[in-house]
Structure formats: C-alpha cells, structure tokens
C-alpha positions as CSV (number, residue, x, y, z in Angstrom):
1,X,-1.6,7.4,17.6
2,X,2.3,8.5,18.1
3,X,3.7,11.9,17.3
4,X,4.6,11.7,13.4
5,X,5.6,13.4,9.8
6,X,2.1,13.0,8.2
7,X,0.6,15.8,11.2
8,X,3.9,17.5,11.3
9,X,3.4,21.7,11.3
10,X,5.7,24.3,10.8
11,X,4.6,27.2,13.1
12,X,6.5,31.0,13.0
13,X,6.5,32.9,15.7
14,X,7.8,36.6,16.6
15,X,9.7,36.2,19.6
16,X,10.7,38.7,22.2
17,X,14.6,38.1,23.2
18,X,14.5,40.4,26.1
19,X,12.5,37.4,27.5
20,X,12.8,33.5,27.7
21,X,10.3,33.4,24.8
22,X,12.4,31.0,23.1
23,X,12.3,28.4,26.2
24,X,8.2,29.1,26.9
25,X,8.2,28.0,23.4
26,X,10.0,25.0,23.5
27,X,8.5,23.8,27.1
28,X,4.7,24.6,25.7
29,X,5.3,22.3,22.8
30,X,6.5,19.4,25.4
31,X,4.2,20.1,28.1
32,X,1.3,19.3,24.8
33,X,3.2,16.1,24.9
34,X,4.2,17.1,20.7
35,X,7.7,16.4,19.5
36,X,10.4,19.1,18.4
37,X,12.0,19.0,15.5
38,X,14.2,21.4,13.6
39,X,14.1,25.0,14.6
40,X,14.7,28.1,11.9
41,X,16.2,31.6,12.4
42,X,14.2,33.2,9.7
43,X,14.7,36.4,10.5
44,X,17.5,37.9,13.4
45,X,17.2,40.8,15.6
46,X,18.4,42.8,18.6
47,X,15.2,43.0,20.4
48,X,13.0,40.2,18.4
49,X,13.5,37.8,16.1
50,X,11.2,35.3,13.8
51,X,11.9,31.7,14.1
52,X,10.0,28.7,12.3
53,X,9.3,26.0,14.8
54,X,8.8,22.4,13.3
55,X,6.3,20.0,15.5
56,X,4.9,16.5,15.1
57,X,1.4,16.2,16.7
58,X,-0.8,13.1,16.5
59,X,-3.8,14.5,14.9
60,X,-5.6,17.3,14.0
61,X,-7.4,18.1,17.7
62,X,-4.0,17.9,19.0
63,X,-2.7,20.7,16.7
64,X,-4.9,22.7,17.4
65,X,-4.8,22.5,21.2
66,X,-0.6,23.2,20.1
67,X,-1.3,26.2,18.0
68,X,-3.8,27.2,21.2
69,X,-0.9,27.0,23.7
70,X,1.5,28.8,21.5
71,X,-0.6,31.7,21.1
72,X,-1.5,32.3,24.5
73,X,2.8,32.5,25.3
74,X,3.8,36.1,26.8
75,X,6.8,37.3,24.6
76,X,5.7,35.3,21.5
77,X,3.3,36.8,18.5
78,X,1.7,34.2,16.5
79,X,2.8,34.9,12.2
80,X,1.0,31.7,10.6
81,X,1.6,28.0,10.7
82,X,1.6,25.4,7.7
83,X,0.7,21.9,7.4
84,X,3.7,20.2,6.1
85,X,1.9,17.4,4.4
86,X,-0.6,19.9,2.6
87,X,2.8,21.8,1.5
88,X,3.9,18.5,0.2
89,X,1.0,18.0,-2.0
90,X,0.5,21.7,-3.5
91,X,0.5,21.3,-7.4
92,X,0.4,17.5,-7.3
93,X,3.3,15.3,-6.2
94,X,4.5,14.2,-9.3
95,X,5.2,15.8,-13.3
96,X,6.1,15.1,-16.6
97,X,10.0,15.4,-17.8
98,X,11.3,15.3,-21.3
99,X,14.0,12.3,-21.5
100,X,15.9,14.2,-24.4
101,X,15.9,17.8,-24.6
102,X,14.9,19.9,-27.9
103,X,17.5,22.5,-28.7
104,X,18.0,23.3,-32.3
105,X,16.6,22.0,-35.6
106,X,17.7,18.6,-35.4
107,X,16.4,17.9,-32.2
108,X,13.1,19.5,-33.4
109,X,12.9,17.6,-36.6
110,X,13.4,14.3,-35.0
111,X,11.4,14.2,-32.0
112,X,8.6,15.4,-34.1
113,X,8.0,16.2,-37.2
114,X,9.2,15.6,-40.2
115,X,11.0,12.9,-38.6
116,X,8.5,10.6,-36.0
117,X,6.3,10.1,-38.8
118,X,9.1,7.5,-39.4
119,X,8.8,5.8,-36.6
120,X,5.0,6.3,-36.8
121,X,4.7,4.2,-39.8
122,X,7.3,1.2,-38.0
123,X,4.9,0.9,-35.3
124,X,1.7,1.5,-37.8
125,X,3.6,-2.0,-40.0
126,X,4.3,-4.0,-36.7
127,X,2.9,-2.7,-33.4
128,X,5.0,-5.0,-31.4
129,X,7.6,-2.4,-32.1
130,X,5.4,0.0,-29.7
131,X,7.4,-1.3,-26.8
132,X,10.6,-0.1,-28.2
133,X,9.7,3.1,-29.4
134,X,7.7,4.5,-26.5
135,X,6.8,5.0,-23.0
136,X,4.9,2.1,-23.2
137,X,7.6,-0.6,-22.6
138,X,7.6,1.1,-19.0
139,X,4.8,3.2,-18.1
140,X,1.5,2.2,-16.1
141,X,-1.6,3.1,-15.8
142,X,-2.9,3.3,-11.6
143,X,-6.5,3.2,-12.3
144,X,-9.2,3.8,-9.6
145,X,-12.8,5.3,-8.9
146,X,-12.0,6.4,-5.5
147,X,-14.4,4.1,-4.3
148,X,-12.3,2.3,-1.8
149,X,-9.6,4.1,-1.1
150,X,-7.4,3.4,2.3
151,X,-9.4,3.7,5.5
152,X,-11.9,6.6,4.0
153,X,-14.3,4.7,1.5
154,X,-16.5,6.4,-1.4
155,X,-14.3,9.7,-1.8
156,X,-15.1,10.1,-5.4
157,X,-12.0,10.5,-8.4
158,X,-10.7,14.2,-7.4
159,X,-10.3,13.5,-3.7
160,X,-8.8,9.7,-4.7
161,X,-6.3,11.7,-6.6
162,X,-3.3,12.7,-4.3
163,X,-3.6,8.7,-3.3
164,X,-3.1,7.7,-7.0
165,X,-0.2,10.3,-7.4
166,X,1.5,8.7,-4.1
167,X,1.5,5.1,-6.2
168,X,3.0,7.1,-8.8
169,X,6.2,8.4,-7.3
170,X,6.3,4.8,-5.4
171,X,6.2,3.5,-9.0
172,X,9.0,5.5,-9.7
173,X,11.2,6.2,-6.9
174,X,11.4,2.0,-5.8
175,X,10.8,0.3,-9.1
176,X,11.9,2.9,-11.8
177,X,8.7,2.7,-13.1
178,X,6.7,5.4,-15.2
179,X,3.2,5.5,-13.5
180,X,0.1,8.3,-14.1
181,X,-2.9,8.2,-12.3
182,X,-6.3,8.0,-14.1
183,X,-9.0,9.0,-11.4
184,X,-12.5,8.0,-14.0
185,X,-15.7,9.7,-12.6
186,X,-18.1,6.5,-13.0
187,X,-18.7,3.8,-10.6
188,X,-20.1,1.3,-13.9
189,X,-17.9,-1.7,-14.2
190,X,-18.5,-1.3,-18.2
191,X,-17.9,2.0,-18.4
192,X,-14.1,1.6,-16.5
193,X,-13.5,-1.9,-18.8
194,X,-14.4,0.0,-21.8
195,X,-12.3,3.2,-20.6
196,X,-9.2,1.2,-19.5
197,X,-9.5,-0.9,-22.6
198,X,-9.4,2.2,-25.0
199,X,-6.2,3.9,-23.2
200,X,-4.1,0.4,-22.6
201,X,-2.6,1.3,-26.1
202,X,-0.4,4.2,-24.1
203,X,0.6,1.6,-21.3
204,X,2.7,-1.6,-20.6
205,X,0.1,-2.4,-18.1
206,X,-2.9,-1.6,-15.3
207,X,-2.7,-1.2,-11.7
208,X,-5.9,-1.1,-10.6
209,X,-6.5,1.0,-7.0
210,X,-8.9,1.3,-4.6
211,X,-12.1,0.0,-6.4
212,X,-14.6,-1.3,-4.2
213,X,-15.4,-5.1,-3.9
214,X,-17.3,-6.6,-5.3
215,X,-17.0,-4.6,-8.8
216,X,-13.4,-4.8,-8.6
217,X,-13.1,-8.8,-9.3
218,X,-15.3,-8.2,-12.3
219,X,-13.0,-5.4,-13.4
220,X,-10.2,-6.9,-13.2
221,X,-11.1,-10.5,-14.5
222,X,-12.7,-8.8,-17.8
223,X,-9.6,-6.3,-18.0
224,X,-7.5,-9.7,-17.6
225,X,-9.0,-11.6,-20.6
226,X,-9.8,-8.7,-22.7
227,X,-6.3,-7.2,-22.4
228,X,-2.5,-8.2,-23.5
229,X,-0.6,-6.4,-20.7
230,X,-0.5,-7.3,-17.1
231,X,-3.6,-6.0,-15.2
232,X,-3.2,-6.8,-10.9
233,X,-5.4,-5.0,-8.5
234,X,-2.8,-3.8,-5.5
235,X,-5.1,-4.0,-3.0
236,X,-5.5,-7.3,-3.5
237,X,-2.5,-8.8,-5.2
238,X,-0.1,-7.0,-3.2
239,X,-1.6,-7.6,-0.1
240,X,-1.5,-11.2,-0.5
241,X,1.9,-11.1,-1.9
242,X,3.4,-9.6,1.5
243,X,1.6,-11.0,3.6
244,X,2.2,-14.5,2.3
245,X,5.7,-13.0,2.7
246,X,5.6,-12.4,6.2
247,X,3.5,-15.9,6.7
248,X,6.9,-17.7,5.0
249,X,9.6,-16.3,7.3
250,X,6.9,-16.5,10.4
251,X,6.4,-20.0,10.0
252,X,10.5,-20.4,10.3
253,X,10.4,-18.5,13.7
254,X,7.7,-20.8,15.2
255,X,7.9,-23.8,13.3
256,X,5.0,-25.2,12.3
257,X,3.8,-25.9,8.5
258,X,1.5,-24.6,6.4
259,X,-1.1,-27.4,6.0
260,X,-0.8,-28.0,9.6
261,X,-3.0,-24.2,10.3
262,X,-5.9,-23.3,11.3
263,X,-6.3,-19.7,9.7
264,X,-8.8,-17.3,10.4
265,X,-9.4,-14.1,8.1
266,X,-11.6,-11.2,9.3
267,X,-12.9,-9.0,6.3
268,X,-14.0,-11.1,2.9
269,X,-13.3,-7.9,0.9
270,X,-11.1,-7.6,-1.8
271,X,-7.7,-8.3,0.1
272,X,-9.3,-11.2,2.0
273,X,-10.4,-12.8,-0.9
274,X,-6.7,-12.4,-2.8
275,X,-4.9,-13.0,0.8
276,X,-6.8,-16.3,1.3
277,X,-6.1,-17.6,-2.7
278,X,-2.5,-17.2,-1.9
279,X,-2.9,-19.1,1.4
280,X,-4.0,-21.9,-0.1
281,X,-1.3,-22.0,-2.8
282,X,1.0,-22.1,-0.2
283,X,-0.4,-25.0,1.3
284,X,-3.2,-24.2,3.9
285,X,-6.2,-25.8,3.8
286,X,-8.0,-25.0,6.8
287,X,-9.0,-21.0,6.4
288,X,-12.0,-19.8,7.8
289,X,-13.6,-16.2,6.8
290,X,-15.6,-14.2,8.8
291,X,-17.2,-10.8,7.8
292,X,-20.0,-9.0,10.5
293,X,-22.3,-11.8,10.6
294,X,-19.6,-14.3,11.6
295,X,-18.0,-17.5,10.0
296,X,-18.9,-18.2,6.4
297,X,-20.5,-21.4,5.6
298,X,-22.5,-22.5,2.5
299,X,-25.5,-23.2,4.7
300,X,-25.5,-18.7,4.8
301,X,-28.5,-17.2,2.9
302,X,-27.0,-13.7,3.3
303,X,-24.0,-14.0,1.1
304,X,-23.4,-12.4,-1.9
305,X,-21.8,-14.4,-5.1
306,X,-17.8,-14.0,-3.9
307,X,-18.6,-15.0,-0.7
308,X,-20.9,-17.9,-1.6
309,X,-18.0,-19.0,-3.4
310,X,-15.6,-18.3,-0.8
311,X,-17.6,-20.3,1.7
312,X,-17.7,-22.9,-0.9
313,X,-13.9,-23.6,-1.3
314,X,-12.8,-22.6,2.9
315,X,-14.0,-23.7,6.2
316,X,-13.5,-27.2,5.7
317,X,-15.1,-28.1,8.9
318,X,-17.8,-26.1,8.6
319,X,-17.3,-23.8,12.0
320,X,-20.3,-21.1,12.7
321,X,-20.6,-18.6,15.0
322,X,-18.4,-15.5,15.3
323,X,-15.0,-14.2,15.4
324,X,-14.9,-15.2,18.9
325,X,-16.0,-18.6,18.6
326,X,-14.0,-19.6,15.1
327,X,-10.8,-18.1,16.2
328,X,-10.1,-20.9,19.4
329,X,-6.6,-23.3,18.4
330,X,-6.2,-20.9,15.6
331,X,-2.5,-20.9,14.6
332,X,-2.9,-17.6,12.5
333,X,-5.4,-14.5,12.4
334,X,-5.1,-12.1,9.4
335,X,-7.2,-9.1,10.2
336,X,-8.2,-7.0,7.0
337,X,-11.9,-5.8,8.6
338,X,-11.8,-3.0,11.3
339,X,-10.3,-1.6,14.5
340,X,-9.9,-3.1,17.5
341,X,-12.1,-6.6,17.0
342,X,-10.0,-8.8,18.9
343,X,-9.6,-9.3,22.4
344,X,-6.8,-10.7,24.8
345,X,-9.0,-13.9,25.6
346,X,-9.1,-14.3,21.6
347,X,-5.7,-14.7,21.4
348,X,-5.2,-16.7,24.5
349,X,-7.9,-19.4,23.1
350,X,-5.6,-19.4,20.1
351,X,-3.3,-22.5,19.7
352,X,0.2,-22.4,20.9
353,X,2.6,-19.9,19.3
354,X,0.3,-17.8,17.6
355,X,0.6,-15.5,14.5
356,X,-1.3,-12.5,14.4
357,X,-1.5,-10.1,11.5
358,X,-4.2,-6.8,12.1
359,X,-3.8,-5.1,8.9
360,X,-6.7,-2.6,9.7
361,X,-5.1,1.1,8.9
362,X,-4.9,3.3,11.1
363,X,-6.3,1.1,13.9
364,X,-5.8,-3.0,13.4
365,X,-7.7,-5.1,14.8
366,X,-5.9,-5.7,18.6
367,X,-3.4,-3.3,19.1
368,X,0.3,-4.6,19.0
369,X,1.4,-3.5,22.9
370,X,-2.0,-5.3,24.1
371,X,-1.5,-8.5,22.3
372,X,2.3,-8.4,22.3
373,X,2.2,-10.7,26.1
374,X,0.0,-13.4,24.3
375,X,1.2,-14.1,20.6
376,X,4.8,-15.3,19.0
377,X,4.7,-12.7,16.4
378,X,2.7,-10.0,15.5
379,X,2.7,-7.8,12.6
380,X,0.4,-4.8,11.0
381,X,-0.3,-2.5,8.2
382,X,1.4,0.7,10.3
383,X,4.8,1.7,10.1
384,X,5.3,3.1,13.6
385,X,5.5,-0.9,14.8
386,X,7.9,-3.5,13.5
387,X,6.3,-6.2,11.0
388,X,4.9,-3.6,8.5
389,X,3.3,-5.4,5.9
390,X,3.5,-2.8,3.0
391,X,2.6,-3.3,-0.4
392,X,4.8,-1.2,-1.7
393,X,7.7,-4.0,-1.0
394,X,5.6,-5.7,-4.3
395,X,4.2,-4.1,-6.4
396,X,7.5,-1.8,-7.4
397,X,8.9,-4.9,-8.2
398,X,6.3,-7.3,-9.8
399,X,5.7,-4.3,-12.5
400,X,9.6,-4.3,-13.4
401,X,9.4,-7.8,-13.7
402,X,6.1,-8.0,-15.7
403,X,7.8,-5.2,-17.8
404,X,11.4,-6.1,-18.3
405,X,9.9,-9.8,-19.6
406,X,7.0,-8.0,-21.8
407,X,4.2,-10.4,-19.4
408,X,0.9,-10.9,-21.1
409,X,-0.3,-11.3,-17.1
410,X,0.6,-11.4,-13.8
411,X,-0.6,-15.3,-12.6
412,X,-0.4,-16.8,-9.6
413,X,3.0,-18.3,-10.0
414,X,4.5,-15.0,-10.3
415,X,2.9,-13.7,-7.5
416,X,3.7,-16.7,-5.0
417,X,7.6,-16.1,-7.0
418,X,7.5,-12.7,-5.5
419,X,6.2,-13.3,-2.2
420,X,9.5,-15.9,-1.7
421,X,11.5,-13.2,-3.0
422,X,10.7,-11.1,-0.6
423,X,10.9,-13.2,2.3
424,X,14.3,-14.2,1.3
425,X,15.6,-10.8,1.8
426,X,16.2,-11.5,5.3
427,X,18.6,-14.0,5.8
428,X,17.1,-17.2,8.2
429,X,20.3,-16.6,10.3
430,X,18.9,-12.7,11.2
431,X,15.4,-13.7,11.6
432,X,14.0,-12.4,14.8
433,X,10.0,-12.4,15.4
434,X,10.3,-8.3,15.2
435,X,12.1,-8.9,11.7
436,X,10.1,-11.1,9.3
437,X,9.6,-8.9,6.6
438,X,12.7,-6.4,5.4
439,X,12.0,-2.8,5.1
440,X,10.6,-0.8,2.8
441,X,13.6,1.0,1.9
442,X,15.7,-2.1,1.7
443,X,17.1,-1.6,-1.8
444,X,17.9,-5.0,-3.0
445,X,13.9,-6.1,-2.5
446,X,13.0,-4.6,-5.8
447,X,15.8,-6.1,-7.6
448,X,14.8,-9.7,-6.5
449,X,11.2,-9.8,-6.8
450,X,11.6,-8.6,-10.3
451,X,14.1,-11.5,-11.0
452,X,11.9,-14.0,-9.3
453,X,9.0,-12.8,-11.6
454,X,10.7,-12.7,-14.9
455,X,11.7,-16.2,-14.2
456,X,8.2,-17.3,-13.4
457,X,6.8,-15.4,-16.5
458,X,8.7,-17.1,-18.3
459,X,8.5,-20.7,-16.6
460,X,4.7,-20.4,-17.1
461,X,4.7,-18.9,-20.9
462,X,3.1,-15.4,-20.3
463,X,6.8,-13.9,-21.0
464,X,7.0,-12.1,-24.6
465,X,11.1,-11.5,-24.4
C-alpha cells in the first residue's frame, strides 16, 4: 500500500538547535521511505524547541519502525505521537444540532409544550402530515449488525459503529441528508425486521449496511414489502449502481455492446448478486459467477438457495471449472471476492479489449500496475488509482431523490436512472479509459442522480409528491 491520510501520525519531538536535529529528522522520516507533511513550531526556544512532525506511513508495522528511527535520533527527545485517524474519531464523528434555537418563552412554548401538542394532534388526524412536520421527510436510518462490514467481517454492532457514523456524515455532507446509525446487537433476521419495522415511524427511509449475505436479501425483501419508505441495501444497490456506471461509459471507450459480453463475476455475495441483476437490465445476457468452488451451474449440489437461483437465471452455456478456465474471451471481469485472484495469463486469454473491474478492498483481485499492459480499462474499489468505483457517488443521491419525491421504494428503474446519471457526468467528448467514472467530490453528481430518480419514481408510480 502507498503512503496515505488514513495511517497518517502526528509525532512531537524536543529538538536540540545547537545541532541539525531538525534535518536528522526530516532525512529519518525519508530514509523509512514515509511522506512529510506539515511541520509545527509548537513551542520556540534558544537552545531547543518542540515541533509537531506530520507523517503518512502505509501501515501500522511501518509506523512503528518510523516512531523506532525517530527515537533513536541524537539531538531529538521523543514527547508522544498521535494517530490522526483515531483523533478524528474521538467522541463519534457526527452530533445532533437544534435547527431553531430556544431563547425565551416563545420559542419554549412552541417547540414544546403547550404548543407541539398542536401539531401533535395534525399528525395524530392525518399522519401523512408526519413528513412535513418532522425530521422524517429527510432523515434515515443506516442499519447494520456489523456482520459484514468492509474487508473485516463479523465485528459485532460497537466495533461496526464508527463505519455507520462515516455513512452518516456522507449522508450529510454529499446529499444533505439527515442519517443516524442504528448498530442492533442480534444477528436474527426477525429480530432486525421487527426492530427496523418499529423505528421506521422516525424515518423517511432504511439504508441497510454491512449485513451478511445470505440474511441480508431476506432482510431487505421483508423490510421492502412490510414497509412504506424506501429500504436499499448499499452494499448491494450501490455497488451495482456504479459499477453499471462505470460499465456504461467503458463500453463507449472500447466499443462493444452490452448483449454482445461475456461477463464473468467472482464473489456471489451480496454485491455480486445486486451487480449481476443490474447487468442484465442493462442488456447482458451472458454472465457467469464463480465463488471458491468455481463456475456456477445448476448441475452444483453445494449451493445454497441464492446461488441455486443465481445459477438458474446466468451461465447460459453452462461453463464449469474455475476462475481460470471460465474467464477465456471474457470481454469483462467484475471482481467482488478477494485479493489477488487473477493472473496476467487470465487476462491475456480474455477477449480483445478487455474490461477489468477488482473491487476487492484493500487488495482487488490483480493489482492495477500488473494488469495495466494487458487490459483497455481497469478500475477498483481504492482511491489511490483512477477508476474508483465508490458508492458514495449513489447512494447520497438516490436517498435525495427517494426523499424529495416521498418514494414508497427504490425499484430497479430508479436504480438503472441513477447509474446513467452518473455516467453522464462526464462528458463522451472527455472520456479517457483513466476517466470513466467522475469523482467523488464532483458536486453536480448528486444533483443529477437525484433528478434522474425523482423522474423514475414517478415514471414507475412509487412517487407520493
């Protein structure tokens, strides 16, 4: 991994100015092969003086071996260090904040009582009017078990937390969206449908996070019929949305059409299952999955009920074997499985012009400067390599479309709406294979998948204004 922000230190050091501390300082840190960045005066002297040192490290071990080569540095005493990410995170990331302040009688009386038993009793004659007169005409629910969450697995609720309160401040700072996490300490698909059912009063709607497959379709297909707000599982939904995204604008660049591929998906998890749906809207018909034990095929006695249905409606052909042997004239690989899976010869036995999209975080599943030589575009999950496919370029938006239109559900024609948003961003006439999908901070993203969704929610009925 590169040098960057999320292993970033800040490290304070006494130095000794009747020496070159200050230069041992800065050469150790290169020498470790870390990056500088800013560097403090905390505290000036004639003789010595305290300065905080910020570095970017790769990792933990190479921290340490930093803070190691610091402290053995004639001239320089050693005060503490701190983890800049940790710092980020002390207290929570995110907080409540009154809208209108209470500062006199008036105020008092008619943000609470006597006068919101008023608007109390509006709601309590026509609830509809609950989306007018509270946070729940733009507040969401990001519900998870921490049983899946980003590269680390079964963490449990507490340790899923600082995730959830990430999604948050996404929520809020892209979409202008009111989010709170709700981390539930059970792993029973009836106990989170009944809890999510009995707080969806407070919320416009549910984004389900991190929930392990195969529990999570159940979740959210019971949430979706038992529930009048929009429930969508990011990690599935969103996925699919950007990476159908990137598919759009990729097929431009090499120019070939959609039920022309041959698509191969490592990992029938969630994502795969969502990512391959919305392949098939588009167009594809020839998608093969593979998971450990290879290809899927009905003729498998080992699969569990998505993946017998998966196999059921993919792999027209019916291809077996593995990775290895599926993936030759493939015109597109999605990887959403594990590190480093793929090979060079892979991709050479690919047909021409290939597409290749490793997902895997941190790792994907061939690394980008290995398979760069051999394919016509390649994009990840990272953001240290062009082609990110990030789901926070949809979900930000398909929430402030769902909301602004009061949606009853996010279907599949909003969803495929807000994928073509999104790949319209970038104009054809600036398309480059490094530039297929536009950044995350691109400000007009949100703007237009929201639009493209409000229009489909109402094109397909599910729109309530």
């Amino acid at each position: 991994m590169a040098n960057n922000a999320s292993y970033s230190i800040i490290v304070r050091l006494e130095l000794d100015n009747r020496s070159n501390a200050l230069s041992s300082v800065t050469q150790a840190i290169a020498e470790a092969q870390a990056m500088m960045g800013a560097i403090d005066l905390i505290k000036p002297g004639h003789d010595v003086s305290v300065r905080d040192f910020t570095i970017f490290t790769d990792g933990d071990e190479h921290t340490e071996s930093v803070l190691d080569k610091l402290k053995s540095l004639p001239g320089v005493t050693f005060i503490s260090f701190s983890d800049r990410t940790f710092l980020m995170h002390i207290g929570g990331k995110i907080e409540v904040n009154s809208k209108t302040p209470i500062k006199n009688r008036d105020d008092l009386s008619m943000a609470y009582t006597p006068g919101v038993a008023r608007v109390c009793m509006a709601i309590h004659y026509d609830e509809e009017k609950a989306f007018k007169l509270t946070i729940k005409r733009n507040t969401v629910a990001v519900v998870s078990d921490g049983t899946a969450v980003l590269g680390l697995g079964d963490i449990g609720p507490k340790a899923a937390m600082p995730v959830m309160e990430g999604k948050a401040m996404l929520f809020k700072d892209f979409g202008g969206v009111d989010a709170f996490p709700i981390c539930l300490d059970t792993k029973d698909v009836d106990e989170i449908v009944a809890t999510v059912k009995r707080i969806a009063p407070g919320f416009g709607g549910i984004n389900l996070e991190d929930i392990s497959a195969p529990r999570c379709f159940e979740i959210e297909r019971r949430l979706k019929a038992e529930l009048e707000i929009p429930v969508f599982h990011d990690d599935q939904h969103g996925t699919a949305i950007v990476l159908t995204a990137a598919l759009i604008n990729a097929l431009k660049i090499v120019k070939k059409r959609p039920e022309k591929l041959k698509v191969v998906v490592a990992g029938v998890g969630a994502a795969g299952v969502a990512c391959t749906h919305m392949l098939q809207g588009l167009g594809i018909k020839e998608i093969i999955g593979c998971d450990r034990s290879g290809a899927l095929v009905s003729s498998r006695t080992d699969l569990n009920s998505v993946k017998q249905e998966y196999a059921r409606t993919t792999n027209p052909k019916q291809e077996k074997g593995s990775i290895h042997d599926v993936i030759k004239g493939a015109d597109l690989f999605v990887g959403l499985s594990g590190p480093n899976i793929l090979t060079v010869e892979d991709i050479k036995n690919m047909a021409k012009k290939p597409i290749v999209f490793a997902m895997s975080n941190p790792t994907p599943e061939i690394m980008p400067e290995i398979a760069a030589p051999y394919v016509a575009i390649m994009a990840t999950g990272r953001s240290d390599y062009p082609n990110q496919i990030n789901n926070v370029l949809a979900f930000p938006g398909v929430f402030r479309g769902a909301l602004n239109v009061r949606a009853k559900d996010i279907n599949e024609e909003m969803k495929l709406a807000a994928a073509y948003a999104i790949a319209n961003v970038i104009d054809e006439k600036t398309l480059t294979p490094d530039y297929i999908v536009p950044s995350v901070f691109d400000t007009t993203v949100v703007t237009k998948v929201a639009e493209a969704v409000m229009k489909a929610a109402r094109d397909t009925g599910v729109a309530r204004s």
